[in-house]
Structure formats: structure tokens, C-alpha cells
C-alpha positions as a LaTeX table, in Angstrom:
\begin{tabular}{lrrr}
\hline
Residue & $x$ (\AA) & $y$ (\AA) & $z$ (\AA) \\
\hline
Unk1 & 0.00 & 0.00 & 0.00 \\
Unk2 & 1.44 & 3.41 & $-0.81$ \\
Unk3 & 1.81 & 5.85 & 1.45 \\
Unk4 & $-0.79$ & 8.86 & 2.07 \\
Unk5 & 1.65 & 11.47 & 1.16 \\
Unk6 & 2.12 & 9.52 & $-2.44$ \\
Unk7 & $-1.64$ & 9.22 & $-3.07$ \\
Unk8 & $-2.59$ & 11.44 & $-5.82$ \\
Unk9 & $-5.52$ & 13.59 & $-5.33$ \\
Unk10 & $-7.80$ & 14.40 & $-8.55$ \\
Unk11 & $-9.29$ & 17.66 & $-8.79$ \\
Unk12 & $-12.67$ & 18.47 & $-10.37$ \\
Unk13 & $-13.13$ & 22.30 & $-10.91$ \\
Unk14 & $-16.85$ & 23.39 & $-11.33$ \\
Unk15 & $-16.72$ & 25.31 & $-14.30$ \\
Unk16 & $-15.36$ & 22.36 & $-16.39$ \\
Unk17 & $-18.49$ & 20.98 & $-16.15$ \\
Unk18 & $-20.48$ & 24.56 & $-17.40$ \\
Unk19 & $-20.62$ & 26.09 & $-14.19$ \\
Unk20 & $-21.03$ & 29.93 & $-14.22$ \\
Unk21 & $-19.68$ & 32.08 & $-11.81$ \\
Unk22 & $-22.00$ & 34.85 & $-12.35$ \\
Unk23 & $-24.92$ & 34.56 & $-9.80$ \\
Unk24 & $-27.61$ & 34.22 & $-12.76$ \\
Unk25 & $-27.56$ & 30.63 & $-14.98$ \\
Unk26 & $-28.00$ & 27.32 & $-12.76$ \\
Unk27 & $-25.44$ & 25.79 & $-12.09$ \\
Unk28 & $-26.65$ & 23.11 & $-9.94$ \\
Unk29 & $-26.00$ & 20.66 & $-12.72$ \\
Unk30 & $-22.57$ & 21.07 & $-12.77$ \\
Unk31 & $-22.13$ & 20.50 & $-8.99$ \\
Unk32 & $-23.70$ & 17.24 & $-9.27$ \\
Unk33 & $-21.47$ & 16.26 & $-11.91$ \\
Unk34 & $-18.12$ & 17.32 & $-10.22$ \\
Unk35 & $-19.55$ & 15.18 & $-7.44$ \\
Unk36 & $-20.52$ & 12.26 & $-9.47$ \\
Unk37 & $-16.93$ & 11.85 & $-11.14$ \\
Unk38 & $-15.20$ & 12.92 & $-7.19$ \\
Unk39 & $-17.83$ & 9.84 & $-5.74$ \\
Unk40 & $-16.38$ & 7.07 & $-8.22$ \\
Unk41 & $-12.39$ & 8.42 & $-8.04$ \\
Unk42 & $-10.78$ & 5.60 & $-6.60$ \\
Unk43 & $-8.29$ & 8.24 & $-5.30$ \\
Unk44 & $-9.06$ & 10.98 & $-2.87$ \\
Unk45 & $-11.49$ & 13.76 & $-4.63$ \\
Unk46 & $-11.30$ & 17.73 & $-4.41$ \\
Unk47 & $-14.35$ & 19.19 & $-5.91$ \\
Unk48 & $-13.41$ & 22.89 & $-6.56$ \\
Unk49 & $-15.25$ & 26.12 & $-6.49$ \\
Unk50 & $-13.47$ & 29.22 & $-7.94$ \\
Unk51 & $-13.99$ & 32.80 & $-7.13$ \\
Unk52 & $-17.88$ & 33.74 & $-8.15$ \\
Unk53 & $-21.38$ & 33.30 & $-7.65$ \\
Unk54 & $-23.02$ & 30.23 & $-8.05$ \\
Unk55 & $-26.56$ & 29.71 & $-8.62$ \\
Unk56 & $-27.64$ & 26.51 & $-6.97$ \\
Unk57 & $-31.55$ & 27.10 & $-8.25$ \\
Unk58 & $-33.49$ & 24.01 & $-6.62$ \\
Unk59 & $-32.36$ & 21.76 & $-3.81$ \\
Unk60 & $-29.47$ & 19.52 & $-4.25$ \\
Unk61 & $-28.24$ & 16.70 & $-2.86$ \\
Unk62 & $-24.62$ & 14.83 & $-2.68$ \\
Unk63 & $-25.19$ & 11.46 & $-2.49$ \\
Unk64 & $-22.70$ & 8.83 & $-1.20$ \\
Unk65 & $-23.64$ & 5.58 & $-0.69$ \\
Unk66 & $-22.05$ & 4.54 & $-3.98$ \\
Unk67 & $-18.86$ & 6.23 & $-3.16$ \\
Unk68 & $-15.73$ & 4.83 & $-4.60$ \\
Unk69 & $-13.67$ & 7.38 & $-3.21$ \\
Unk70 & $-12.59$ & 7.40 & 0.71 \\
Unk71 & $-12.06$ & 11.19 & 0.84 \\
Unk72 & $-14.13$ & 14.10 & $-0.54$ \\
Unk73 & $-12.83$ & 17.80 & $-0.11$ \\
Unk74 & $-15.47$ & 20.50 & $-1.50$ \\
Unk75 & $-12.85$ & 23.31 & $-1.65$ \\
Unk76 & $-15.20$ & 26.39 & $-2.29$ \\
Unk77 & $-13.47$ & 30.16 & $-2.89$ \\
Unk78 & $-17.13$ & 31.30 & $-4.16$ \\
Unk79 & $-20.19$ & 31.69 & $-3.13$ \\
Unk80 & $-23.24$ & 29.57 & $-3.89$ \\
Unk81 & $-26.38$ & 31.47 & $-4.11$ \\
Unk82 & $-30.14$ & 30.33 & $-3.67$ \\
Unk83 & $-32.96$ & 32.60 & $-5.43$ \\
Unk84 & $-34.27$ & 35.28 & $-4.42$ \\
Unk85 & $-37.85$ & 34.33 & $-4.67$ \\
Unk86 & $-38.24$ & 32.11 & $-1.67$ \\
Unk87 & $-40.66$ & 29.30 & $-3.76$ \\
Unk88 & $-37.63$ & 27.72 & $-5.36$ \\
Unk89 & $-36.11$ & 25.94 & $-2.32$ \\
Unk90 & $-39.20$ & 26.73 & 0.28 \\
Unk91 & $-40.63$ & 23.91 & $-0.27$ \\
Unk92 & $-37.52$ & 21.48 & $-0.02$ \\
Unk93 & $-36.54$ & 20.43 & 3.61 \\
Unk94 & $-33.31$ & 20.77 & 2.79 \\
Unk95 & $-31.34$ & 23.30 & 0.01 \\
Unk96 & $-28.02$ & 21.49 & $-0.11$ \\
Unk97 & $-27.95$ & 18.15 & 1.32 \\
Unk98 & $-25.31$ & 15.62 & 1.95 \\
Unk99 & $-26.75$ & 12.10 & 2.52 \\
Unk100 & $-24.94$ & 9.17 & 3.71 \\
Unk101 & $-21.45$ & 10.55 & 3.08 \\
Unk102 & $-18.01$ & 9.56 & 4.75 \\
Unk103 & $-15.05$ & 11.31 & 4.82 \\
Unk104 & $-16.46$ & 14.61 & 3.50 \\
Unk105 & $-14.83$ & 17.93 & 3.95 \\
Unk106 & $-16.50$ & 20.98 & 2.99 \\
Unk107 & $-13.88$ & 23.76 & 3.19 \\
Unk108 & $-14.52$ & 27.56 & 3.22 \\
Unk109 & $-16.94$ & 29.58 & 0.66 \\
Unk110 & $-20.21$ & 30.79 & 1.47 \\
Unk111 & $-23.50$ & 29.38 & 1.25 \\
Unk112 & $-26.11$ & 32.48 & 0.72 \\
Unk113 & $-29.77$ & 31.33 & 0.87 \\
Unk114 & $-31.05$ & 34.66 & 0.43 \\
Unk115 & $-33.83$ & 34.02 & 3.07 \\
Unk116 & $-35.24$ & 37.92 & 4.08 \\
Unk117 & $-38.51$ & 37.45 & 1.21 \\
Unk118 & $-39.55$ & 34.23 & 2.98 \\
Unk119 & $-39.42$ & 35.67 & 6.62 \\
Unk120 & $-41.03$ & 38.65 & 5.01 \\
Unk121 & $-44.12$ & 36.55 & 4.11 \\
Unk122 & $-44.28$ & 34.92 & 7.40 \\
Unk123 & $-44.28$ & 38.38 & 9.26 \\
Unk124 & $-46.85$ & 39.40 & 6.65 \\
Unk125 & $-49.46$ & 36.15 & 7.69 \\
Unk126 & $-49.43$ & 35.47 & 4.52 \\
Unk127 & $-49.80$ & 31.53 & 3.85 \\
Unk128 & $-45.71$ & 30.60 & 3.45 \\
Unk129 & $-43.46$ & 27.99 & 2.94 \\
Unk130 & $-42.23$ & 26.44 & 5.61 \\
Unk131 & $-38.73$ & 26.93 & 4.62 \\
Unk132 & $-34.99$ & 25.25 & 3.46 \\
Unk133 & $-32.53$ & 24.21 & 5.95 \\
Unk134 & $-29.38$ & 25.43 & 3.80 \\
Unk135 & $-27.12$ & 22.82 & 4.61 \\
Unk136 & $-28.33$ & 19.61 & 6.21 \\
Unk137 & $-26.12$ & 16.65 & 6.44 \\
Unk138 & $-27.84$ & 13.12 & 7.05 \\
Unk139 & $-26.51$ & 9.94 & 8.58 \\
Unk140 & $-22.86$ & 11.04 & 7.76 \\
Unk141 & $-19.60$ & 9.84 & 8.92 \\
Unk142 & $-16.25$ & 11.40 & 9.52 \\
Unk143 & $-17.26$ & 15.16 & 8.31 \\
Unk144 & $-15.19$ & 17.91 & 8.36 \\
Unk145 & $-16.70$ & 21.69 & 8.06 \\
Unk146 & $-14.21$ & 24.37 & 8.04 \\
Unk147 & $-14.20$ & 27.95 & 7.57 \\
Unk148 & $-17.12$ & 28.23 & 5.97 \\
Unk149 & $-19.82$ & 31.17 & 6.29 \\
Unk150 & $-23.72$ & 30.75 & 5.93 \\
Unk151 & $-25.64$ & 33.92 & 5.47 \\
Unk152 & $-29.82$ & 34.14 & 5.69 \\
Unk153 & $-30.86$ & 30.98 & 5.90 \\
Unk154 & $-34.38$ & 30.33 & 5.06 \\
Unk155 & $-34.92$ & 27.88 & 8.39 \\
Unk156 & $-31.72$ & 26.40 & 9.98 \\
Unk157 & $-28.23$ & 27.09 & 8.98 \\
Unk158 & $-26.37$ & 24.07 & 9.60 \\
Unk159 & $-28.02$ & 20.74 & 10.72 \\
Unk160 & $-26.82$ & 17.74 & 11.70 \\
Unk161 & $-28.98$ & 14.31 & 12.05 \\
Unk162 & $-28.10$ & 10.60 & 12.34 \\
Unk163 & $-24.27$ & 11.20 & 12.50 \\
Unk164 & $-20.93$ & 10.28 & 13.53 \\
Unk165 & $-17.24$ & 12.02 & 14.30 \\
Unk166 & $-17.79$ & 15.45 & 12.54 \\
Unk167 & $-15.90$ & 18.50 & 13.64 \\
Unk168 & $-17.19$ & 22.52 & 12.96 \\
Unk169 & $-14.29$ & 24.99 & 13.24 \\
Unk170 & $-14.03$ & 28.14 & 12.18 \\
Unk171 & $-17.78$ & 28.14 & 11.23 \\
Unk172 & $-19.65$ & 31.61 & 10.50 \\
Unk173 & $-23.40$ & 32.25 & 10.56 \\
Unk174 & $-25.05$ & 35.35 & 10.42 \\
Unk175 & $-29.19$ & 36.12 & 9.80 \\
Unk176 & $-30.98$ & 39.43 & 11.49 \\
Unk177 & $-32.31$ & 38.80 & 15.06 \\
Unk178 & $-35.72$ & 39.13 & 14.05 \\
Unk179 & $-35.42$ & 36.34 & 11.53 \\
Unk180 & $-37.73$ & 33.28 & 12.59 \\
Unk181 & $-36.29$ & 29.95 & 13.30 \\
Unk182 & $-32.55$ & 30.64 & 11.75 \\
Unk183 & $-30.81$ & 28.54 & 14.17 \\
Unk184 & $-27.55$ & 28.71 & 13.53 \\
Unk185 & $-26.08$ & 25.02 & 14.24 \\
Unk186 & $-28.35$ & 22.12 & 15.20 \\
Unk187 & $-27.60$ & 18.85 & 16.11 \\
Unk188 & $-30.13$ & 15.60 & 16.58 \\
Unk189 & $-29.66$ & 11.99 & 17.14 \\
Unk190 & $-25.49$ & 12.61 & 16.55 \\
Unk191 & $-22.39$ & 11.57 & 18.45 \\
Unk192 & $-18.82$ & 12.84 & 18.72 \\
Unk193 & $-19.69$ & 16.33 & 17.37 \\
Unk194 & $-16.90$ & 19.29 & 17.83 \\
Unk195 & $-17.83$ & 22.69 & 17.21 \\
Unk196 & $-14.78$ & 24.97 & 17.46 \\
Unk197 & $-13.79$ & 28.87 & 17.15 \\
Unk198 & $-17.13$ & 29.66 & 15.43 \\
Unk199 & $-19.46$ & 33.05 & 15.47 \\
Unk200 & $-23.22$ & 32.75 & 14.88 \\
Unk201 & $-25.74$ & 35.67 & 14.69 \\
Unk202 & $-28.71$ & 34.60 & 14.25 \\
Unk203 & $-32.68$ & 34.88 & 15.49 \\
Unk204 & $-32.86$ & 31.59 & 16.85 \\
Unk205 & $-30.48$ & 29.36 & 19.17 \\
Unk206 & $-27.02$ & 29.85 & 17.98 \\
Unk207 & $-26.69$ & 26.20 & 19.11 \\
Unk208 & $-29.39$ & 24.22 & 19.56 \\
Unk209 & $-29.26$ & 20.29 & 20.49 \\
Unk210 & $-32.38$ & 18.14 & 20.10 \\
Unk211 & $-33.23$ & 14.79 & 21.28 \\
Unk212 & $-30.60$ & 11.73 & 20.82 \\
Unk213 & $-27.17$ & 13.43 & 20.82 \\
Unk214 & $-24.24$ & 12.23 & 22.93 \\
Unk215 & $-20.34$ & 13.46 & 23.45 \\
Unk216 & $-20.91$ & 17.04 & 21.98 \\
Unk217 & $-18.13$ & 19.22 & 22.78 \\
Unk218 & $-18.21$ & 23.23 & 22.11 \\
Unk219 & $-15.42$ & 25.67 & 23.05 \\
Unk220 & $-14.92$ & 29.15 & 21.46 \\
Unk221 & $-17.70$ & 29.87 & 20.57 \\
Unk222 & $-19.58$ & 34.00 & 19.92 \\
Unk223 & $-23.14$ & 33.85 & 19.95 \\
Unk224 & $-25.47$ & 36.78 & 19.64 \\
Unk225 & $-27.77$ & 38.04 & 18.59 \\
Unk226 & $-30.02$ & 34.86 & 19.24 \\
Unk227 & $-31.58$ & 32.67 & 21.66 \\
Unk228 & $-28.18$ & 31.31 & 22.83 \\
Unk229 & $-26.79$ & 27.51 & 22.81 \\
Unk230 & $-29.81$ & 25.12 & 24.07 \\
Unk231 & $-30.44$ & 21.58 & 25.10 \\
Unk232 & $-33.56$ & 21.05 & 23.46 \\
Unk233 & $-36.36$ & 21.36 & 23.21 \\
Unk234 & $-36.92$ & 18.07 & 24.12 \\
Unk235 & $-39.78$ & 15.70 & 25.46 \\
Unk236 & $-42.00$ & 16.34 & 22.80 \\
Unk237 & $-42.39$ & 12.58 & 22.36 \\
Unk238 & $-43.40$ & 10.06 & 24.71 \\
Unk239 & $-40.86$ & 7.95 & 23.69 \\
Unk240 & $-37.42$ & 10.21 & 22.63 \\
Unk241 & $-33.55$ & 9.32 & 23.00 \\
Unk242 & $-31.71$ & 11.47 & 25.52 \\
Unk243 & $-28.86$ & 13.85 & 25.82 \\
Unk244 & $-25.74$ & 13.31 & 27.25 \\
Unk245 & $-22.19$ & 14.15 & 27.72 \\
Unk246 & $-22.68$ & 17.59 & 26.47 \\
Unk247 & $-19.41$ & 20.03 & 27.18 \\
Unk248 & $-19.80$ & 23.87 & 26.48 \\
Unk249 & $-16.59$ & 25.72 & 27.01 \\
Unk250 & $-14.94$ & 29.07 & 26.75 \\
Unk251 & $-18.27$ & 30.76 & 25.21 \\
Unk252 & $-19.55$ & 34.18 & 24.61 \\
Unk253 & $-23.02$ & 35.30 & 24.92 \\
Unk254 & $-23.49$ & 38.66 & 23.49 \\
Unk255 & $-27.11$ & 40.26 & 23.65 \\
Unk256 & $-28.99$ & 37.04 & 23.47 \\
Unk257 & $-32.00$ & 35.88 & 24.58 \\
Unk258 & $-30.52$ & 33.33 & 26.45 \\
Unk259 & $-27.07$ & 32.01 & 27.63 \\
Unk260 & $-26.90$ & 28.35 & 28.68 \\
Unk261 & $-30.41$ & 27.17 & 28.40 \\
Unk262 & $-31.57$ & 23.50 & 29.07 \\
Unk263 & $-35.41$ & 23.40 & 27.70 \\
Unk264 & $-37.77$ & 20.86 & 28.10 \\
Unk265 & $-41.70$ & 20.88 & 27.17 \\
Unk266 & $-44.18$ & 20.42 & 29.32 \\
Unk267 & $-45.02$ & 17.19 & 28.20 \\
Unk268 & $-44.80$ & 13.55 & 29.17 \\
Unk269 & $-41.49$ & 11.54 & 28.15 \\
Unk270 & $-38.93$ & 9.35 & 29.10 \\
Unk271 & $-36.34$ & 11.40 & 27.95 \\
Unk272 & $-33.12$ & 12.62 & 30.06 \\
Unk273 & $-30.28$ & 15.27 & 30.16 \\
Unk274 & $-27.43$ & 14.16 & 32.02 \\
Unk275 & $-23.86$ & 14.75 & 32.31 \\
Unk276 & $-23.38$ & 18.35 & 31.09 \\
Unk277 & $-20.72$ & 20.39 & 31.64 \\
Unk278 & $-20.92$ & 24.71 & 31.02 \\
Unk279 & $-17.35$ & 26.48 & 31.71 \\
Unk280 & $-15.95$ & 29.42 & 31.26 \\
Unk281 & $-18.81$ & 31.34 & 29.70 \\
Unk282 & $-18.54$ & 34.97 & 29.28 \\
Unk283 & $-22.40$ & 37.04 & 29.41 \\
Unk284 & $-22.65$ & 40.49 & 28.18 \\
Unk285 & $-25.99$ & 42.10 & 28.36 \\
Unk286 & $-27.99$ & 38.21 & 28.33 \\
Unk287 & $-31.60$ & 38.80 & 29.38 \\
Unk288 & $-31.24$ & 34.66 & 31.07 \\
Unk289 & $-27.49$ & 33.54 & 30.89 \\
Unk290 & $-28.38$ & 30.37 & 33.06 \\
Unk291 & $-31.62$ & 28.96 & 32.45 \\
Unk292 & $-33.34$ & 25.74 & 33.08 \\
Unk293 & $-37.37$ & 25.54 & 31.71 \\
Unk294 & $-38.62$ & 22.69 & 32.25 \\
Unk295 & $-42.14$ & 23.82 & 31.35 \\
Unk296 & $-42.18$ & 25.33 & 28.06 \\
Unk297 & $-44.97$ & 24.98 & 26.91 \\
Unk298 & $-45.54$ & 28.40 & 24.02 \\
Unk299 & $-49.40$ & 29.86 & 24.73 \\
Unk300 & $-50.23$ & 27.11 & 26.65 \\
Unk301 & $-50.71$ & 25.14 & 23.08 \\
Unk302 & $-49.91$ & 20.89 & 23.12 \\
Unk303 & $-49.35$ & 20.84 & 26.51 \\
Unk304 & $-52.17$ & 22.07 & 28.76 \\
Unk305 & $-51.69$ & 21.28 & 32.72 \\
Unk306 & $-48.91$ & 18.60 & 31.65 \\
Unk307 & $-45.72$ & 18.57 & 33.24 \\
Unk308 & $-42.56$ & 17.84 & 31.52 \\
Unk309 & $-41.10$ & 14.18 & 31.99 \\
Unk310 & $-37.84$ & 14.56 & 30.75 \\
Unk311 & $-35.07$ & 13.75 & 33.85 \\
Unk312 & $-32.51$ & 16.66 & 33.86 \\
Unk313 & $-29.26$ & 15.75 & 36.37 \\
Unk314 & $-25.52$ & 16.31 & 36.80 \\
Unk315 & $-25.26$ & 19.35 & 34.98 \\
Unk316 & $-22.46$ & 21.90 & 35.98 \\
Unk317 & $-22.43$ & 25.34 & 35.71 \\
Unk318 & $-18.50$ & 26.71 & 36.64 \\
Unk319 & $-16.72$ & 30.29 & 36.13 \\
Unk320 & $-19.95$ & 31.80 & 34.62 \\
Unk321 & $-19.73$ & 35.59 & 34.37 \\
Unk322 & $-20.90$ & 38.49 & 33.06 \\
Unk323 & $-24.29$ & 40.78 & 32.98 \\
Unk324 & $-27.36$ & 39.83 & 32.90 \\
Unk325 & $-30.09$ & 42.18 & 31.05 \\
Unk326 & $-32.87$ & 41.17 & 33.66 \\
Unk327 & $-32.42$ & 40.47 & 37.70 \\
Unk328 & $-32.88$ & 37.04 & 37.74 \\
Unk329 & $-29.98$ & 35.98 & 36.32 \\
Unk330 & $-29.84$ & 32.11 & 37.27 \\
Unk331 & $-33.38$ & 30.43 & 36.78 \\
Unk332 & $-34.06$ & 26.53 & 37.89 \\
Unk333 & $-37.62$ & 25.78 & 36.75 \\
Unk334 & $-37.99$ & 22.26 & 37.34 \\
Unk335 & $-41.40$ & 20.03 & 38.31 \\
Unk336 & $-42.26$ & 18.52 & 41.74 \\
Unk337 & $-42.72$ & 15.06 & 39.44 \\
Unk338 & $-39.22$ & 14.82 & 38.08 \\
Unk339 & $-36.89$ & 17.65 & 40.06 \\
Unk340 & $-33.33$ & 18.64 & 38.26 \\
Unk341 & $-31.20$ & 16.83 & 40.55 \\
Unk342 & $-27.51$ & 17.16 & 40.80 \\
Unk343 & $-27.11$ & 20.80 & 39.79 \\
Unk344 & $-23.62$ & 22.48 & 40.51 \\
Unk345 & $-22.82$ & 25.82 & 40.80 \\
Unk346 & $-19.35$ & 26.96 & 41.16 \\
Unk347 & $-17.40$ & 30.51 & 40.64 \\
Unk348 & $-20.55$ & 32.08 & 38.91 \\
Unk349 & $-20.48$ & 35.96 & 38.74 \\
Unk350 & $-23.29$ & 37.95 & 37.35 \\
Unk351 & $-24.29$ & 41.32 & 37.57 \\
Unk352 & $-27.75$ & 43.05 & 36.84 \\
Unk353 & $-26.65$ & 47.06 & 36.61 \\
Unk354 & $-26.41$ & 48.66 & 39.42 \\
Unk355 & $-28.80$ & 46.07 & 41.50 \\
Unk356 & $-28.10$ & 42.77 & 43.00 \\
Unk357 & $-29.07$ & 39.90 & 40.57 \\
Unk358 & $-30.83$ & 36.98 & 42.28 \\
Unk359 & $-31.94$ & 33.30 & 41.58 \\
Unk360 & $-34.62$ & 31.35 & 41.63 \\
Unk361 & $-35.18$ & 27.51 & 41.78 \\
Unk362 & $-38.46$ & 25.45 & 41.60 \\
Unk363 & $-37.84$ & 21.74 & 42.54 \\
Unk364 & $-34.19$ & 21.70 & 41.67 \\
Unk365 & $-31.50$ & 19.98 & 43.87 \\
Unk366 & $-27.60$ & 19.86 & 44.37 \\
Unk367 & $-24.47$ & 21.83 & 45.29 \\
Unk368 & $-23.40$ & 25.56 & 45.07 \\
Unk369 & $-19.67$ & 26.68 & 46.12 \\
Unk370 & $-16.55$ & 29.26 & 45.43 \\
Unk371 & $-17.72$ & 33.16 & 44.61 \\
Unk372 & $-21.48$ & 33.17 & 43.97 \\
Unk373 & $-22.95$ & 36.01 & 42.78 \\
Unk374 & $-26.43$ & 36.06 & 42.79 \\
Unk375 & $-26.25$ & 33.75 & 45.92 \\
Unk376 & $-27.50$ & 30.26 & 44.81 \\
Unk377 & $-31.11$ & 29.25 & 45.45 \\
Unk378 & $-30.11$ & 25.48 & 45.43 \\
\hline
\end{tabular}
């Protein structure tokens, strides 16, 4: 067997397959047949994107079941462009898709769904399309994403379901913070995801991790504006996988909604969060930086006089600092049937201007200690 450094890599570039760099013909075409000829290289496969616009007019999807190839690099320099008129992809769950891929790397570009005319017609009441995650990969393997920017997404940014050993780094997202339900990163029913040295604006969670994820680690990350980096919402089935193993580290929370927010609905399950760890987070100006709602339940829709089921323990909260927007900076709402247990608070710091912050717990349990400021309610 040769040696990786001796392995030639083949290189498809878009426009040899009548890809046009000017933002107006479709070139979605072309895409899928750099990807075809990258999928059956039997050596490792760059699919490249020059400087330009790219029209990407309907949803797409990369394919890799078949896949001769055991590594895929999508080097993009350009930017790929949805329409303008929201109809084209608004319909499609997903704009660009990668299903059942291994050993993908999507490096740099930027991926610009052009989402403002479809959260127009939703502010409007018009009847609207539900909207395009832009870039959803779907029980994946071994996925790098690097460097890359997402603007306006028409729904979701970046999502993540059914897979395995992927790392984020150097990710950037960016949507207004009145757009609806632009989260910036979410992650469902995956394990062994890294998200590193990434900003996301958006006007949903920057983070947001659903039901069925396990050993997700986060450090450096800049979130704001946006509803900060949640667990959940979970429990809204009966039946759901946990979370667990969940580390958030060296964060920054920048007028969000919401910090570190663990959010559960007010309906019966059997799900759990355990085993989560939030350290070194930095709040500036957070309206809740630590938050735990166990009873979310929107106007009182799907979940009248239910309480949640989902069993929330062992979660840490340590060198937490910062402002908060409103005085109760540390909230614990929890339910007499299935209490947070286990909750640790250690070296958290938060100041409400010139007042004292304060806490408050409902039916949550465990261990406060080192500089507290609001004093804990635990």
C-alpha cells in the first residue's frame, strides 16, 4: 500500500463541467457532476469552487452511498447562491444536502440562501413555505466543516442528524435577530460532534441540540444576537432518546436571549439530560445567561396542565460571568414530578446594573460553592 503522502488527489473544478460564476444561470447541474466523477475516483477527490457566484436554483443533494472514493474535499473560494424568490427551495426540507457521506470535507466559501422574502411573508401572515434548511447533512460519517460562512438561511443554517465524528471549526453564521427559526447550528440523534472557534448571529439558538445526541463538545464559541446555545427542546415525544455528555466551554453570549439554556416541554417523556458540563462562559448584556425551563410549553398550546417528563441531572455550571439584562440571572424551573437533581454551581459571577441579581429555583437539587454572585437558590 502506498503511502498517504504519495496518493494522488484528482481535482474536479466546477466550471469544467459549465458552471457559471455569475450569480444568474444554474449551475446546480454542474455540482452534481463534479460530485458524481469525485464519488467514483478511486483516489481521494477535491471538488473545486473558484472565485464567483453560483446559482444553486433548486435543492441539491450529494449522495454517497455509492462512493468509490474514501475522501471528498469540496474546496469552495465562491459563493453559492439560492434565489431570491423564496418558492424555489421553500418547499424542499433541505437546500443542499449531503446524505450518507463519509469522509467529507466541505472547506470555506459561502452558502447564501437569500432568506429575508420568505421571513417577510411569514411576518406578513401570509400563507408561506415552511422553509430550506441550507445545509443539512444526514446519517454522515467522519465530516469535516471548516471555515465556511452561511448567510440568511431560510430555516436552519447548519443541521446535523443521524451522525458520527464530525468536527465545525471556524464556522460563521449570520441572519438578522428578528429572523424566525434561523438557528444557527443544530444537532439531533449525533455523536462525537466538535464545534470549534465559530461566530453565529442569528434569530434563533445559535446552538441548539435536540433529542438523541451524545459526546458534543463546544469551546470558542460567539453567539449573539439569538436565543443562545440550548439543550432542546426536548420531550415532545413520549418515547425520545436522551442527551448526554454535552461540554460547552470558553463561550460568549453577546445580547442574546438566552445564555446556557436547558429546555424541556411540558409534556410527558422518558427522555433525560445528564452529564453536562458549562465552563468558562462569558455574558454580556444576556436577558437569562443560566436557564433551566422545564415547562415550556408556548401559549399554553400541546401541553395544557402537563408537566414535563424529561429527567434533567448532573449538569455543571463553573466560572460563569458576566451581565445579565434582567435580575434574575440564574433560573431553575424544574417540576415537583421529576426535580433537576444534581445541579452544581461553582465561581458564577453575574451582575444586573447597578442592582443585586438573584436566583430562583423550583424543585431543583444539588451543590453551590466558590464566589457566587447572585447567591445560589439550590
Amino acid at each position: 500500500m502506498l503511502p498517504s503522502q504519495w496518493i494522488t488527489k484528482v481535482t474536479y473544478n466546477v466550471l469544467s463541467f459549465g458552471a457559471k460564476a455569475n450569480g444568474r444561470l444554474d449551475s446546480r447541474s454542474a455540482f452534481l457532476k463534479a460530485w458524481g466523477l469525485a464519488c467514483n475516483s478511486t483516489n481521494p477527490a477535491i471538488i473545486y469552487v473558484p472565485i464567483g457566484r453560483y446559482l444553486i436554483g433548486s435543492a441539491i443533494t450529494f449522495s454517497g452511498q455509492a462512493c468509490k472514493s474514501k475522501a471528498i474535499t469540496m474546496k469552495i473560494d465562491g459563493t453559492l447562491v439560492a434565489p431570491s424568490t423564496y418558492n424555489a427551495i421553500g418547499n424542499a426540507q433541505v437546500w443542499i444536502k449531503f446524505y450518507r457521506t463519509n469522509h467529507v470535507t466541505i472547506s470555506g466559501g459561502t452558502l447564501d440562501a437569500q432568506g429575508s422574502s420568505l421571513w417577510a411573508c411569514k411576518s406578513s401572515g401570509k400563507t408561506c413555505p415552511k422553509g430550506a434548511t441550507t445545509l443539512g447533512i444526514y446519517h454522515s460519517q467522519n465530516i469535516v466543516i471548516s471555515n465556511l460562512r452561511s448567510l440568511n438561511s431560510q430555516m436552519f443554517h447548519i443541521l446535523l442528524y443521524a451522525c458520527t465524528n464530525a468536527k465545525l471549526q471556524g464556522v460563521s453564521i449570520s441572519a438578522p435577530g428578528l429572523s424566525p427559526n434561523t438557528d444557527g447550528i443544530h444537532l439531533s440523534s449525533s455523536t462525537g460532534v466538535t464545534i470549534l472557534n465559530s461566530k453565529i448571529s442569528t434569530g434563533d439558538d445559535c446552538i441548539s441540540i435536540g433529542p438523541g445526541n451524545s459526546n458534543v463538545w463546544i469551546e470558542k464559541v460567539v453567539c449573539g444576537p439569538g436565543h443562545g446555545i440550548s439543550i432542546g427542546s426536548l420531550g415532545w415525544d413520549v418515547i425520545e432518546a436522551g442527551v448526554q455528555n454535552v461540554t460547552v466551554k470558553t463561550a460568549t453570549f453577546i445580547g442574546s436571549d438566552n445564555g446556557l439554556r436547558i429546555k424541556t416541554w411540558a409534556r410527558l417523556s422518558n427522555g433525560f439530560v445528564k452529564d453536562v458540563v458549562f465552563q468558562h462562559a462569558s455574558m454580556v448584556n444576556v436577558k437569562n445567561p443560566i436557564l433551566i425551563d422545564a415547562n415550556y410549553c408556548p401559549n399554553n398550546e400541546n401541553c395544557p396542565n402537563q408537566v414535563s417528563g424529561v429527567k434533567i441531572s448532573n449538569v455543571l455550571y463553573e466560572d460563569v460571568h458576566g451581565t445579565s439584562a434582567t435580575r434574575v440571572a440564574v433560573k431553575f424551573d424544574c417540576r415537583k414530578g421529576k426535580p433537576c437533581t444534581n445541579i452544581r454551581l461553582k465561581d458564577v459571577n453575574l451582575k444586573y446594573g447597578g442592582q443585586p441579581a438573584v436566583s430562583s429555583c423550583s424543585y431543583a437539587a444539588g451543590t453551590a460553592s466558590g464566589l457566587l454572585q447572585p447567591t445560589s437558590c439550590l
